[in-house]
C-alpha positions in Angstrom: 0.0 0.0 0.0 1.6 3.2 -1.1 0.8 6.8 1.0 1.5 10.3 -0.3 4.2 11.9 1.4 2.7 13.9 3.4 0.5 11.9 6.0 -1.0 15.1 7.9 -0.9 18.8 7.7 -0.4 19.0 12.1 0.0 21.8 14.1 -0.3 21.1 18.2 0.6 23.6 21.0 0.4 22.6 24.5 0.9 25.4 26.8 -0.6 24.1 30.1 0.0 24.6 33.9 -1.6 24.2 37.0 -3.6 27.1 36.9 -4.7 26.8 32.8 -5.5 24.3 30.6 -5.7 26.2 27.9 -5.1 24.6 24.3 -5.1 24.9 20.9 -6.8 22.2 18.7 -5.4 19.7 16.7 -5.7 20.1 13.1 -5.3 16.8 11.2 -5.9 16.5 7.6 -7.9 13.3 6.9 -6.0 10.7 4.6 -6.9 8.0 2.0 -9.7 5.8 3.2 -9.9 7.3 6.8 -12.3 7.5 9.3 -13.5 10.4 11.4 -15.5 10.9 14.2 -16.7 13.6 15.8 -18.1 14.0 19.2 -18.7 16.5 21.8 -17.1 16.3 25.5 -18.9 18.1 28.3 -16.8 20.8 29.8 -16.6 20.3 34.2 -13.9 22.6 34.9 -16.1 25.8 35.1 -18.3 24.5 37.8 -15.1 22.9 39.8 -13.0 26.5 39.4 -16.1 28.5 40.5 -16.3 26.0 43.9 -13.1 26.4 44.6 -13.0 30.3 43.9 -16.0 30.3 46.7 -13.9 28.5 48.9 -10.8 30.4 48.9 -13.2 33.5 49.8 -14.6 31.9 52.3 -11.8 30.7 54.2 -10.5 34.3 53.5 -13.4 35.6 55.8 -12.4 33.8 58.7 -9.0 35.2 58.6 -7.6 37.3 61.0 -3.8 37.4 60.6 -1.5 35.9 58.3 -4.0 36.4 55.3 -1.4 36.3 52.2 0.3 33.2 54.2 -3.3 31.6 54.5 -4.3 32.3 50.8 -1.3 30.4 49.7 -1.5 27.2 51.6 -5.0 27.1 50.7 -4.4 27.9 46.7 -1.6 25.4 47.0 -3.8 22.2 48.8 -6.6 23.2 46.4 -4.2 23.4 43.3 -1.4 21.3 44.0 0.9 21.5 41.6 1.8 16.9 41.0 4.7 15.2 39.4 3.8 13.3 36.4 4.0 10.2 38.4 1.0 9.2 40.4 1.3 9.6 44.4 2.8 6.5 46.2 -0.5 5.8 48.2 -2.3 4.6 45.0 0.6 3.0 43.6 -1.7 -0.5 45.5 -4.2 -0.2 43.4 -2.6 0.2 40.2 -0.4 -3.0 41.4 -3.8 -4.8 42.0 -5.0 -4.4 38.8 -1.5 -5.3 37.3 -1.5 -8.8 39.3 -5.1 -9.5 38.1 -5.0 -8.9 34.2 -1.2 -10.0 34.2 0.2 -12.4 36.6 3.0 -12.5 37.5 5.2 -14.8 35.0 8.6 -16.6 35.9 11.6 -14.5 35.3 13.2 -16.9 32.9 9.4 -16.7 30.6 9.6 -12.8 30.7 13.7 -13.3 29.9 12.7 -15.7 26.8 10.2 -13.5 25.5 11.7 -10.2 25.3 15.2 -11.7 23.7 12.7 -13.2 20.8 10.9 -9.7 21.0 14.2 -7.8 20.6 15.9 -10.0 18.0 12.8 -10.8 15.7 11.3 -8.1 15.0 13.2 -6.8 12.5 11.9 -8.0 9.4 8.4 -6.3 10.8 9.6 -3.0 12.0 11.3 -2.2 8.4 8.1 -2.8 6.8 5.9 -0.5 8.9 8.7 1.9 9.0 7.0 3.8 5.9 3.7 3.8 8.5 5.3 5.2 11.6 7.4 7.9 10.0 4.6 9.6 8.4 2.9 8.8 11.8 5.1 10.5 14.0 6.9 13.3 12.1 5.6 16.9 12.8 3.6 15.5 15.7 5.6 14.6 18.5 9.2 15.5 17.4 9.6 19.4 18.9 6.1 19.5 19.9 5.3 17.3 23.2 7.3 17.6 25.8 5.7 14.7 27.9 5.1 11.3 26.3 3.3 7.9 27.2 4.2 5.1 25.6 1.9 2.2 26.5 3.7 -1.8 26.0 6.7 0.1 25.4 8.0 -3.4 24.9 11.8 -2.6 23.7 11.5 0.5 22.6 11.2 0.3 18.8 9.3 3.4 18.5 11.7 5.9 20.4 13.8 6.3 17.3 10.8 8.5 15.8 10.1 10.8 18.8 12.5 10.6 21.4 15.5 12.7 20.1 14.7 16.1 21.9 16.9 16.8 24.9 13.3 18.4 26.8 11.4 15.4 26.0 10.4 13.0 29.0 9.2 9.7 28.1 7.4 7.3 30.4 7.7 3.3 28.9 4.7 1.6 30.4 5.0 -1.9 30.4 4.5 -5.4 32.3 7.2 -6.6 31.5 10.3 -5.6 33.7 12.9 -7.4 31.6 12.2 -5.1 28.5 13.4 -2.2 30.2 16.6 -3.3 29.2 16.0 -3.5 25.7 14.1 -0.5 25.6 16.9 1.6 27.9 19.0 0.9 24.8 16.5 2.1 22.1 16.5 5.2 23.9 20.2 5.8 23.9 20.4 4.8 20.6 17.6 7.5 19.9 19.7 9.7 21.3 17.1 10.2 24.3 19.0 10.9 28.0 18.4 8.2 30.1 17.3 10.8 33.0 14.8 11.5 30.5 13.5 8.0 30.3 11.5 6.3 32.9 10.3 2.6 32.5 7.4 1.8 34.6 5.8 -1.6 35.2 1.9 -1.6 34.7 -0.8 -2.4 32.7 -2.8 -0.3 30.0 -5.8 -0.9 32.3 -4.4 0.7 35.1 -1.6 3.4 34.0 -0.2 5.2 37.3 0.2 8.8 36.5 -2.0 11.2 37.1 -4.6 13.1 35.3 -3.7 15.3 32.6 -0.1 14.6 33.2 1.2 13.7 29.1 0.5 15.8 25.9 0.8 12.7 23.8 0.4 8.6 24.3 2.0 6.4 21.6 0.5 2.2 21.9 1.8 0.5 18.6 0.4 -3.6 19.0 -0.8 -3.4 22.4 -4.3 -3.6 22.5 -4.2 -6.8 20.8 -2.9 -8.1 24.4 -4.5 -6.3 26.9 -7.5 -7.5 28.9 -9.8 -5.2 28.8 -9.5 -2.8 25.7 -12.0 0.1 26.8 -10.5 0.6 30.3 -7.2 1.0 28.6 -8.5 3.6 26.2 -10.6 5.1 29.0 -7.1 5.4 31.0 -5.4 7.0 28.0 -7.5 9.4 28.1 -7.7 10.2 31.3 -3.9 10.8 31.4 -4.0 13.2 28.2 -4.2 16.8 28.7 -7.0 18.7 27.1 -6.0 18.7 23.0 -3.8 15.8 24.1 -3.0 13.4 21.1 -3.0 9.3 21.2 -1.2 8.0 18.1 -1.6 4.2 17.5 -0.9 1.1 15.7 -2.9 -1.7 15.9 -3.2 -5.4 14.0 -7.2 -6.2 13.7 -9.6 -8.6 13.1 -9.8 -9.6 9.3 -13.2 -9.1 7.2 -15.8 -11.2 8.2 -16.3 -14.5 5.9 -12.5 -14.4 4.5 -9.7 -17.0 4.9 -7.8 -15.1 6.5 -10.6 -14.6 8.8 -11.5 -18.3 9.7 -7.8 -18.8 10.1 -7.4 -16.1 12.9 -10.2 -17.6 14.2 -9.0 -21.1 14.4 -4.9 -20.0 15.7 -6.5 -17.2 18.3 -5.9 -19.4 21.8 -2.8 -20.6 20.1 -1.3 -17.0 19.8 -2.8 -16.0 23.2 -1.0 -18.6 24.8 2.8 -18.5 22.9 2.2 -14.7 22.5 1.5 -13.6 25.8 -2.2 -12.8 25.4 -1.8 -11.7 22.0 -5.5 -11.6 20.2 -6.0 -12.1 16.6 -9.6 -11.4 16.2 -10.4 -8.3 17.9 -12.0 -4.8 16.1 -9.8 -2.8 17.6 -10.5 0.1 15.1 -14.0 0.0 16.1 -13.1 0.1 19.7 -10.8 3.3 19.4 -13.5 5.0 16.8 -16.5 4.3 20.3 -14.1 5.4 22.5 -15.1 8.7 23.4 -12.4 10.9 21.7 -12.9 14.3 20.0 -11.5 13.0 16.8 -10.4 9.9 15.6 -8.2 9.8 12.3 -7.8 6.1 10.8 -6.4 4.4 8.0 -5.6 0.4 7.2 -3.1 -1.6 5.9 -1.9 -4.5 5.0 2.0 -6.0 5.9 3.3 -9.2 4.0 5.9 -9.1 6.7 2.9 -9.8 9.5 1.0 -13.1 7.9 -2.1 -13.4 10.2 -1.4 -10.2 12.0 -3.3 -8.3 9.6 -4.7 -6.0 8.6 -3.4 -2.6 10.8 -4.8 0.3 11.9 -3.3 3.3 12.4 -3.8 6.9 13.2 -4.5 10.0 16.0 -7.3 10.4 18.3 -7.3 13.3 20.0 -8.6 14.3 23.5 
């Protein structure tokens, strides 16, 4: 399948503190055969800003002394200003939920699989190459200066986004023995390793806090997570406003085709020797329901994938 070279016309600004969320929107240029959807998202924050303006005067009122002092303890506890990186007394929970959708696997499984991971996937990364590149250039590189990358796996993707000396990347993954692999795509990528943080979790459960990332990159991970809407409900909930999720995703093939019947009949197979790997889910669909303002998507097909096919790919945007 052949693209024009010049995937989207972007532009993506992302000035955003603790006191203003204020953003400019995403402009994507549809491409060849793509999807969009458009939806509307109910705006909260006036209602929560105007309850905590009332509060702050109110607790000014009872002041008697130290007003300035007062006004800034209570701005700060009812504006903190958070670290990326969720606070240690819910770090429980999102272990919880990463011991329930991914038990824990013997260290010399985990070892096994990201060494295949690392040395096979060659052949595949060369052929979606021409996908990512058009995927990632003018979005990320210069632009975001915080990044999710759910399944981070070893880090094949950094080499397209991660070469800014500002950037900070967060590698989500459950798998603690790619963080090797992936520490190494990052140096290769030119990407500081004090820039880097690998992180083991889950796509269901993703512990940083809300609004904390202008982007979140997932290329082949919902193919192997449990539960696909709680994962795209969490990547949203960590985007900021105009926030952009870019993705890559093997689907389902048509209903009725060869192809089709033989995903069907492999599917436990690959769950079991690809660690919960699905060949039959509609991803696309799932993504396009999801609840985003936009969703951009196109398909392809790889030779270099066999049953993995076809792929989605595109940007949603929060």
């Amino acid at each position: 399948m052949s693209l024009q070279s010049s995937l989207f016309n972007f532009s993506f600004t992302t000035p955003c503190s603790s006191s203003s969320h204020e953003t400019s929107t995403p402009t994507i240029t549809p491409f060849l055969n793509s999807v969009t959807r458009q939806s509307n998202q109910p705006e909260s924050s006036g209602r929560s800003e105007e309850n905590n303006g009332e509060l702050l005067r109110a607790s000014s009122r009872f002041c008697t002394c130290g007003r300035r002092h007062f006004l800034e303890a209570a701005s700060t506890a009812l504006f903190p200003i958070c670290p990326s990186i969720a606070s240690d007394n819910l770090q429980p929970r999102y272990k919880t939920v990463l011991n329930r959708v991914h038990p824990p696997r013997p260290d010399w499984y985990d070892e096994f699989y990201a060494s295949v991971l690392n040395s096979t996937a060659e052949p595949y990364e060369a052929e979606v190459a021409v996908y990512k590149t058009q995927l990632f250039t003018n979005l990320i590189r210069g632009k975001a200066r915080k990044v999710l990358e759910i399944g981070i796996g070893t880090g094949p993707n950094l080499k397209y986004y991660a070469n800014s000396a500002d950037i900070q990347v967060y590698g989500v993954d459950p798998n603690t023995k790619m963080e090797k692999f992936a520490q190494e795509s990052a140096v290769a990528a030119g990407l500081p390793l004090s820039n880097f943080e690998f992180i083991q979790a889950v796509g269901e459960a993703i512990p940083l806090n809300d609004a904390s990332v202008d982007a979140v990159v997932g290329t082949l991970v919902l193919c192997s997570v449990k539960e696909v809407g709680q994962t795209l409900q969490e990547v949203k909930r960590v985007l900021k406003p105009g926030g952009l999720y870019l993705f890559v995703e093997h689907v389902a093939a048509k209903d009725g085709t060869i192809l089709r019947l033989l995903q069907s009949a492999l599917d436990p197979l690959q769950q079991t020797v690809a660690d919960g790997c699905h060949l039959s889910r509609d991803t696309g669909k799932e993504i396009l329901q999801a609840g985003f303002s936009s969703v951009d998507l196109s398909m392809a097909f790889l030779s270099n994938a066999f049953i993995i096919n076809p792929h989605v790919y595109g940007i949603a945007s929060k």
